[in-house]
C-alpha positions as a LaTeX table, in Angstrom:
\begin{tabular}{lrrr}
\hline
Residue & $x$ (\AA) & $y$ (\AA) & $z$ (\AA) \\
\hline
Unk1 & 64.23 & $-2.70$ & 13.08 \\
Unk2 & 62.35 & $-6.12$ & 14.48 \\
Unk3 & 60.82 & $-6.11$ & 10.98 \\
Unk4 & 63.87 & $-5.92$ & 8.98 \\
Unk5 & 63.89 & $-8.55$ & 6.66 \\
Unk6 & 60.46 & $-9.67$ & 6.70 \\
Unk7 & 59.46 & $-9.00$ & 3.25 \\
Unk8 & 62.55 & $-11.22$ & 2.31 \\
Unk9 & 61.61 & $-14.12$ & 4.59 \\
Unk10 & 57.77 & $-14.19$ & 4.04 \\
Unk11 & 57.81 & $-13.12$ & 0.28 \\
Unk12 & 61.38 & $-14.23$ & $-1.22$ \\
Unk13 & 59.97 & $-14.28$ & $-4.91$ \\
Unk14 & 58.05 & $-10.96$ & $-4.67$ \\
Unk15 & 61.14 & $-9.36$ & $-3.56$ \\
Unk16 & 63.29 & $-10.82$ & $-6.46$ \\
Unk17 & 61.43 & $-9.60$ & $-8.73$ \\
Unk18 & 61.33 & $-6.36$ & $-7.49$ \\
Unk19 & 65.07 & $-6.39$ & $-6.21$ \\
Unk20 & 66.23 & $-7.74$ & $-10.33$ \\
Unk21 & 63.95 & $-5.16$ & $-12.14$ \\
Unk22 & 61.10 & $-7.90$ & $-13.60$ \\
Unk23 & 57.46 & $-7.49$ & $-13.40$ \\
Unk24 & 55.38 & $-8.08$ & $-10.61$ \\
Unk25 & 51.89 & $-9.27$ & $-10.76$ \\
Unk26 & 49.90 & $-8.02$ & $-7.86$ \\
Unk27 & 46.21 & $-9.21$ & $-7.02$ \\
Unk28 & 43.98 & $-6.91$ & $-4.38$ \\
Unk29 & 41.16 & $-9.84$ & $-3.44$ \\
Unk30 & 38.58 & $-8.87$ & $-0.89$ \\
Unk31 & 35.50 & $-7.18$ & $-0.33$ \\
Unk32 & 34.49 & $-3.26$ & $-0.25$ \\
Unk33 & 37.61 & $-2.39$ & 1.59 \\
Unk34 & 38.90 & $-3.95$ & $-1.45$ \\
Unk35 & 36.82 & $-2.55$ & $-3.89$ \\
Unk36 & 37.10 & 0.96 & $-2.41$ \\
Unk37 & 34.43 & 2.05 & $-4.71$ \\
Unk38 & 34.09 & 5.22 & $-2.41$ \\
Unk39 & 36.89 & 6.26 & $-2.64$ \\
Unk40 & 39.06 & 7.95 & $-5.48$ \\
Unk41 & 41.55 & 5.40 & $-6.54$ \\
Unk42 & 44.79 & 6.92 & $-5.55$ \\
Unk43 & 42.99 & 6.45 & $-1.91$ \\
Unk44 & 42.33 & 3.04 & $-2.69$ \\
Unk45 & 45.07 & 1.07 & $-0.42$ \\
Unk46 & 46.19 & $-1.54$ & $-3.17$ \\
Unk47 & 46.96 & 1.56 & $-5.21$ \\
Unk48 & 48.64 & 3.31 & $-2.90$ \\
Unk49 & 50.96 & 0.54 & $-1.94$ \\
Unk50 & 51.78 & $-0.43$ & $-5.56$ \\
Unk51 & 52.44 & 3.51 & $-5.75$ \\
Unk52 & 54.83 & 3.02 & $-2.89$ \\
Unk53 & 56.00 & $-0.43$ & $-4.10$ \\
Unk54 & 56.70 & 1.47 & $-7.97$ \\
Unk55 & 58.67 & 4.73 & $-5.95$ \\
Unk56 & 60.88 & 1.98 & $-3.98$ \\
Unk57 & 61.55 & 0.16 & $-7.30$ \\
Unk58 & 61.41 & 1.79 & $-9.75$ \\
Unk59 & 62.86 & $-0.38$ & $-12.65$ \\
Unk60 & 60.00 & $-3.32$ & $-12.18$ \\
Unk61 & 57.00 & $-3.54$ & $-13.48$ \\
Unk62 & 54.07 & $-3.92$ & $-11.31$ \\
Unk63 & 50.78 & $-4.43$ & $-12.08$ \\
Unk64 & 47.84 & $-4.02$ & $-9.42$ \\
Unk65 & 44.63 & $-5.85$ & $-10.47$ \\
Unk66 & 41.75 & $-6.02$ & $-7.79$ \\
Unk67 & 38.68 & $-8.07$ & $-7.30$ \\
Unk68 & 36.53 & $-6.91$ & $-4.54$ \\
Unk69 & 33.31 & $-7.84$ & $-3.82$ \\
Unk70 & 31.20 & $-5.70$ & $-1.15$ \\
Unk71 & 29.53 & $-7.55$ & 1.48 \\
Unk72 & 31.14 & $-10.93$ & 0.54 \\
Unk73 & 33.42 & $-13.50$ & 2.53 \\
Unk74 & 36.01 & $-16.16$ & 1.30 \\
Unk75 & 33.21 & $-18.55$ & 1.22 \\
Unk76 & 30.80 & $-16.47$ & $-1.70$ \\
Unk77 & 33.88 & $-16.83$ & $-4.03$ \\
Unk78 & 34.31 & $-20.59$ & $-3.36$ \\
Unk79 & 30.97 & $-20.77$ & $-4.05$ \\
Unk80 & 30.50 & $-18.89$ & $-7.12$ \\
Unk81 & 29.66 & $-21.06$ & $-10.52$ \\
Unk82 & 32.42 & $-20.88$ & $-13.36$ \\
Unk83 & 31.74 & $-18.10$ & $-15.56$ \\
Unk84 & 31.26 & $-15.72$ & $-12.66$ \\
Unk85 & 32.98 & $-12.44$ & $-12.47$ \\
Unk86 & 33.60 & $-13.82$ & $-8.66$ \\
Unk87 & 34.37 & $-17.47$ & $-9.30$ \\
Unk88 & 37.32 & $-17.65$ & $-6.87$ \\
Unk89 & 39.62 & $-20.57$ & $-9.39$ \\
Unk90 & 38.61 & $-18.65$ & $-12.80$ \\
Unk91 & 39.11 & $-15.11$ & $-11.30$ \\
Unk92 & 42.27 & $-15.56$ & $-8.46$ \\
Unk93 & 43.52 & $-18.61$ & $-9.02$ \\
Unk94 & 43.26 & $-18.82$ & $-13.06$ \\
Unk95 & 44.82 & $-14.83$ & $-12.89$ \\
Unk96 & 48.54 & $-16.44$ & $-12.03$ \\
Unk97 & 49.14 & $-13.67$ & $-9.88$ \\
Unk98 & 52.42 & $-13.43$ & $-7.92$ \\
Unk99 & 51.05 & $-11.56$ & $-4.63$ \\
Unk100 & 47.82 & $-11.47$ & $-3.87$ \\
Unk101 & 46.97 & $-9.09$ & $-0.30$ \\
Unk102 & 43.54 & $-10.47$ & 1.04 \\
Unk103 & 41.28 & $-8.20$ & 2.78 \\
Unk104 & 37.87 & $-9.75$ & 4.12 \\
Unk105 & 36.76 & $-7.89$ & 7.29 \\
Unk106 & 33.61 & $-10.07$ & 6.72 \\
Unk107 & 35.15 & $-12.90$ & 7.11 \\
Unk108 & 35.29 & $-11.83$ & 10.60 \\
Unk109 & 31.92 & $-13.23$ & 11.13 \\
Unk110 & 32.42 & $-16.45$ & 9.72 \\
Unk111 & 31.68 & $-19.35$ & 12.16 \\
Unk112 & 35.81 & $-19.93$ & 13.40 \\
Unk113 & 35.63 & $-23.73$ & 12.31 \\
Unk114 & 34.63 & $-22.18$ & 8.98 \\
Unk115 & 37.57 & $-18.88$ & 9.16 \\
Unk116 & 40.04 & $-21.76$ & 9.34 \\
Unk117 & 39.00 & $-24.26$ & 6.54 \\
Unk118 & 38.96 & $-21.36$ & 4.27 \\
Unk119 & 41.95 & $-19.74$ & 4.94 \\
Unk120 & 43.75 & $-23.44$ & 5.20 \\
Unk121 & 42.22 & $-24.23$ & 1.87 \\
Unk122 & 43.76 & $-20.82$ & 0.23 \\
Unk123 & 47.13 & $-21.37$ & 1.42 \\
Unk124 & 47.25 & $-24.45$ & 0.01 \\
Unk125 & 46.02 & $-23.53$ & $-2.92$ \\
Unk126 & 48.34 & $-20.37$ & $-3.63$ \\
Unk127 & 51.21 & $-22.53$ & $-2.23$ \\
Unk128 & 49.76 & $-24.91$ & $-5.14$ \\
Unk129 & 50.16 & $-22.04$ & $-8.13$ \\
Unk130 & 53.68 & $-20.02$ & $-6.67$ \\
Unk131 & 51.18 & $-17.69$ & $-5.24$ \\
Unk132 & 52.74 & $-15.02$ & $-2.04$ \\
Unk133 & 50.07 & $-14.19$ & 0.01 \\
Unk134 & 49.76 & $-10.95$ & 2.32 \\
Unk135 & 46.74 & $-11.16$ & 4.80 \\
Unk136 & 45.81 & $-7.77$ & 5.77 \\
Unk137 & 44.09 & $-7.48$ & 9.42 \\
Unk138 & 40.73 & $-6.19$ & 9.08 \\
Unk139 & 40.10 & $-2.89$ & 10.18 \\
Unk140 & 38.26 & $-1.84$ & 13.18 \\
Unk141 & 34.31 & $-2.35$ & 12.34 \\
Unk142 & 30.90 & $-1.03$ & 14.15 \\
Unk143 & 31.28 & $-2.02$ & 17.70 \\
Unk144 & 27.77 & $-3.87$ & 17.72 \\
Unk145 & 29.04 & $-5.91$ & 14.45 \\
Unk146 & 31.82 & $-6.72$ & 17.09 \\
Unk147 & 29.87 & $-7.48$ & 19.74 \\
Unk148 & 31.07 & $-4.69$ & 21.92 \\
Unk149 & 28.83 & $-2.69$ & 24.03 \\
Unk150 & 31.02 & 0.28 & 23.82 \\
Unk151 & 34.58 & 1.75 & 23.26 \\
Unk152 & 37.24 & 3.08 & 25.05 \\
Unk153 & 38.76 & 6.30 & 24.09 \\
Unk154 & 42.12 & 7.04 & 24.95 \\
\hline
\end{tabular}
């Protein structure tokens, strides 16, 4: 496979844990894709890939915590005052997590000078704490949101 040894590469402490047996602290940080209020939670996809994760190894421990926020980019947490359920240091940062997967499909409408700062300020920060970090790619949105005037089917 092209992939093999990705995980390994990209996430060496994640898969320690997981490869030795010790708990693993997983953070789902986003928006509503995150939140997944909709849905049932066994839909939700942070709990069905630490359902996956748990059936692949099944002597760790992992925990899946998730803080979504509907409608909201990078930049609302930054900008949330401490004591907020959404304060991005009190509620990610402060939460020592080992992984945390990011999913913003708003952030796809930031301004790009803006995308970059935040996501350059994250890294560093997670680097910062131990924090892995899995991006997810944001899922295909309303064509008009995108700018489109239409879609191809194939």
């Amino acid at each position: 496979s092209p992939y093999a040894g990705s995980a390994s590469t990209f996430l060496p402490k994640t898969m320690k844990k997981l490869n030795s047996g010790k708990k693993l602290n997983i953070l789902a940080w986003g928006d509503s894709v995150t939140n997944g209020g909709y849905l049932p939670p066994s839909q939700r996809y942070q709990n069905y890939f630490a359902a996956m994760l748990r059936k692949r190894y099944p002597a760790s421990k992992i925990t899946m915590n998730t803080l979504g926020w509907g409608g909201r980019t990078t930049r609302c947490y930054f900008g949330e005052p401490a004591g907020s359920e959404y304060n991005y240091e009190e509620h990610v940062l402060a939460a020592k997590p080992d992984l945390v997967i990011t999913e913003f499909v708003n952030d796809a409408g930031l301004p790009p000078d803006v995308f970059i700062k935040n996501y350059e300020r994250i890294l560093a920060d997670f680097r910062a704490c131990g924090i892995e970090w899995i991006i997810l790619t944001p899922h295909y949105i309303i064509p008009s949101w995108m700018k489109l005037e239409g879609q191809k089917k194939l």
